[in-house]
C-alpha positions in Angstrom: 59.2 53.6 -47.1 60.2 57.0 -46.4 63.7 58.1 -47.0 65.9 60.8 -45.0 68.9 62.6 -46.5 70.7 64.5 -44.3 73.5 67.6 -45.9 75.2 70.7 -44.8 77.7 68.9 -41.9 81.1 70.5 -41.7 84.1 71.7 -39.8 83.6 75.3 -38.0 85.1 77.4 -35.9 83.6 77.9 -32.1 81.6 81.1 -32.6 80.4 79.9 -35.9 77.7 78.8 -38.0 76.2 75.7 -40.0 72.7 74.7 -41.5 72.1 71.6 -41.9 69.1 70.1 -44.2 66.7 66.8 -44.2 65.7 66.0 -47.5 62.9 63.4 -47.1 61.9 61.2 -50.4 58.1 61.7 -50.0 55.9 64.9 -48.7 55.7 63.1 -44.7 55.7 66.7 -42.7 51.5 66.3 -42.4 51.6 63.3 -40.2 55.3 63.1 -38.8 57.0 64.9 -35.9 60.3 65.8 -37.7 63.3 66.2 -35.3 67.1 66.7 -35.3 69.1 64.8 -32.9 73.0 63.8 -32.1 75.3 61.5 -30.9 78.8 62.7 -29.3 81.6 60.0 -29.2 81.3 57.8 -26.2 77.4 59.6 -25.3 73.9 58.5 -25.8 71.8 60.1 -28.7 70.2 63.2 -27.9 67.1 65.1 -28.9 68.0 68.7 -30.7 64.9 70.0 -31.5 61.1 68.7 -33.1 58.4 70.6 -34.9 55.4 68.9 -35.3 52.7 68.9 -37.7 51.5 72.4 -36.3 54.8 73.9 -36.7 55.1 73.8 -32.6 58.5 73.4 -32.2 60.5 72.5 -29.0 64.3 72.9 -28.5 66.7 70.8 -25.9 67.8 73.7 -23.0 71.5 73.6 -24.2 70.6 75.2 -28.0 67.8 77.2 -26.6 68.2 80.9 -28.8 71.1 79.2 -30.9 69.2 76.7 -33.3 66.1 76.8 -35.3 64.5 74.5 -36.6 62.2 75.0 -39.6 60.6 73.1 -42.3 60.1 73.7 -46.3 57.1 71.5 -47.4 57.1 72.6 -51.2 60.9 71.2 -50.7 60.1 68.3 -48.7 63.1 69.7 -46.4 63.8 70.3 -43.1 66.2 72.8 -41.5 68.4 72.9 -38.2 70.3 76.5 -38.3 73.1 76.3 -35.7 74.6 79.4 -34.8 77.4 80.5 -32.1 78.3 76.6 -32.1 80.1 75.4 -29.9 82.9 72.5 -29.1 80.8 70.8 -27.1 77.9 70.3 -30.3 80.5 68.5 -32.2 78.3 65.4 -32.8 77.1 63.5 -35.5 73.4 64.6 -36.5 70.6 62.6 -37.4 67.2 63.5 -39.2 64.4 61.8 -37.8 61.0 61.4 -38.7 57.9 59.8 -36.0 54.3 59.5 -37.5 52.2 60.9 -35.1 50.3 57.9 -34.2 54.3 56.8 -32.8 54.2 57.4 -29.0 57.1 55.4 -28.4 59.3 55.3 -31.2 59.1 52.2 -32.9 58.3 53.7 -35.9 60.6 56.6 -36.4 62.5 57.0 -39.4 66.1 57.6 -39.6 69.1 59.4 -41.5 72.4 58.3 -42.1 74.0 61.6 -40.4 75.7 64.4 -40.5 79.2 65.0 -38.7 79.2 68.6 -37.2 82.8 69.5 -35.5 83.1 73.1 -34.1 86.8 73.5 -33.1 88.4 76.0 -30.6 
């Protein structure tokens, strides 16, 4: 059973940066999708950003050209680099991990999260 660690979560100021990191207890990255995602009080959990085995990675339209994502596979580790945050990414951030056999889900692997508050 694969584990997630996620580090890196803060308090910043709106304008500011924050990288966060996935640690994952086994080498995974060759047959999982690995993704950020968050959760704002009172909202629904969102998808961030994925890269997939290929290194294709895909980005939700409201961190287009702020965050990048990016993977370390000698470190087992991957990256979300969030830059002119944002109030309105305050969130808590999960790691996730779906095999790639997973269309739906019911296999993916979770974090415990990572609370990211940008402050005006």
């Amino acid at each position: 059973q694969v584990q997630l660690v996620e580090s890196g979560g803060g308090f910043v100021q709106a304008g500011g940066s924050l990288r966060l990191s996935c640690a994952a207890s086994r080498s995974i990255f060759s047959v999982h999708t690995m993704g950020w995602y968050r959760q704002a009080p009172g909202k629904q959990r969102e998808l961030v950003a994925t890269i997939t085995t290929d290194g294709t990675t895909n980005y939700a339209d409201s961190v287009k050209g702020r965050f990048t994502i990016s993977r370390d596979n000698s470190k087992n580790t991957v990256y979300l680099q969030m830059n002119s945050l944002k109030p309105e990414d305050t969130a808590v951030y999960y790691c996730n991990a779906r095999p790639i056999w997973d269309h739906s889900g019911a296999l993916d692997k979770w974090g415990q999260g990572t609370l990211v508050t940008a402050s005006s």
